[in-house]
Each structure stands twice: as C-alpha cells, then as structure tokens.
N, C-alpha and C positions, 0 to 999 in steps of 0.2 A: 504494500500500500504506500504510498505516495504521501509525501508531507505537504502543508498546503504552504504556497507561498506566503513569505512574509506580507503584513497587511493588518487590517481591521476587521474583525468578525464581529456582525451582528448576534445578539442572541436576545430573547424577549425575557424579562426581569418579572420573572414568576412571582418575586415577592412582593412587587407595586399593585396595591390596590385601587384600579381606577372607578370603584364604581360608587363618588362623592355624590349621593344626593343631597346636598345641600346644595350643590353646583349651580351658579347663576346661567349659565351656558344651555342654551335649545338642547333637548335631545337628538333633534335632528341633524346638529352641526355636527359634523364630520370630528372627531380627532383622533388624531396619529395615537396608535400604540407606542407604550414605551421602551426603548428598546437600551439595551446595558450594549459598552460597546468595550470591548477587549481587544487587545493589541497582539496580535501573534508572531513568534518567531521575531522579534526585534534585539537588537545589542542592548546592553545595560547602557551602554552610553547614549545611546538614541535616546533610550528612554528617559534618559536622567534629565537629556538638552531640553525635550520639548517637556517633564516637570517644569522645568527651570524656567523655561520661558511662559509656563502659564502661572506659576507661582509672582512671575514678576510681573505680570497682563492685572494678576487679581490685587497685588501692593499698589499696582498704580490705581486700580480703581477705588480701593479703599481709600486713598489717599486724597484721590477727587472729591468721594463722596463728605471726607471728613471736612473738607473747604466750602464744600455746599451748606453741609448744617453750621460751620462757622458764618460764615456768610447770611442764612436765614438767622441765625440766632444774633445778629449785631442789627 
C-alpha cells in the first residue's frame, strides 16, 4: 500500500456538536460541516515555520485589538 502524499487531510470532527437550537440562523441556510484538518507527512521544521508564523499573525492581532479597547476606553 502506498503512502499518501504529503499535504492536508480533511477528516469531519465527530466531537462538534452542531445541532444549537438556540441558533439565530434559518434552518434552511445552508452550513458547511465542520471539518478538523490535519497535516500529513510534513518535516518538524515545516511544521514549526508555519506555528510560528501563525503564532505571530495571532500577537499581532491581539495587539491590534488591545489598541482598539484602548482607544474606545479614552
């Protein structure tokens, strides 16, 4: 058997409950399943680069966001 090439595999996340009736949302509006998404066959170091650059996507937006409540709050 054949190994799959490196890449992103979808798999659907058996543990999410979508079914919030309280939900403001039509029942008839269409929404996507939720899908968990796992990285296959990658180097530790791929994987580390692109933590690292989301780690540093989410500082900068905390960082934004804490300028905004400064900002509302003066």
């Amino acid at each position: 058997m054949e190994s799959p090439k490196a890449g992103i595999v979808l798999k659907e996340n058996l543990l999410y409950d979508n079914s919030d009736s309280a939900s403001s949302k039509s029942k008839k509006e269409a929404q996507p399943d939720v899908m968990s998404v796992m990285m296959a066959e990658i180097t530790v170091e791929a994987a580390m680069t692109e933590m690292e650059r989301k780690v540093n996507f989410l500082m900068k937006v905390v960082e934004e966001r804490d300028h905004e409540i400064t900002a509302l709050r003066e």
